[in-house]
Residue, then its C-alpha position, 0 to 999 in steps of 0.5 A: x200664280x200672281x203676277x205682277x207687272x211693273x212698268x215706269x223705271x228708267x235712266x233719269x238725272x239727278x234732282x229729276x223724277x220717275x213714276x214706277x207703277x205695279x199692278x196686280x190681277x184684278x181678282x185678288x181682294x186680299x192684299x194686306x200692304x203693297x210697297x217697293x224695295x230696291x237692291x243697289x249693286x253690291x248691297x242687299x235688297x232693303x224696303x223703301x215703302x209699305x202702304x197698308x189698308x189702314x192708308x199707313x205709310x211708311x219710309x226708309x229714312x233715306x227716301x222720307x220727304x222724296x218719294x210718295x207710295x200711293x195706292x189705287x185700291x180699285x186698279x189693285x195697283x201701287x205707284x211710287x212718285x220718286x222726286x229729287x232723285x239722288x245717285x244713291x237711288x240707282x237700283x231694281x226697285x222690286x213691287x211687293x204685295x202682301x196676301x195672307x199666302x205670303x209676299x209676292x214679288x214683281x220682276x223688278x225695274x232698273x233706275x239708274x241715275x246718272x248725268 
């Protein structure tokens, strides 16, 4: 069973910025993209960023030119540099890999943005 373990949410104020990380296991070698979604309260579960073997990334619109998805292929570990936070970004932000089997999820980590 893959498990992924995410670490890095947190309380910050607006404009501040947090790092979430993700890491898979070390044995798997087959991950097409890794990437980040979130589910605010009350609304359903939307992709914020997808980075791909070919480096491709890309962004929902509300998130362009804030936050960075990068990838570390040697630690099979997904980071999201989260810059200018705004109110709206209060969510689980859920890591996902995604291997020929399908999608696998993280547990999730709670950001919440308030002054």
């Amino acid at each position: 069973q893959v498990q992924l373990e995410e670490s890095g949410g947190g309380l910050v104020q607006p404009g501040g910025s947090l790092r979430p990380s993700c890491a898979a296991p070390g044995s798997i070698s087959s991950i097409h993209g890794m990437g980040w979604s979130r589910q605010a309260p009350g609304k359903q579960r939307e992709l914020v960023a997808s980075i791909f073997n070919d480096d491709s990334v890309k962004y929902v619109e509300a998130v362009k030119g804030r936050f960075t998805n990068s990838r570390d292929n040697a630690e099979n570990t997904v980071y999201l540099q989260m810059d200018s936070i705004e109110s709206e970004d209060t969510a689980v932000y859920y890591c996902w890999i995604s291997l020929p089997i399908g999608i696998k999820w993280g547990q999730g980590t709670q950001v919440t943005v308030s002054s």
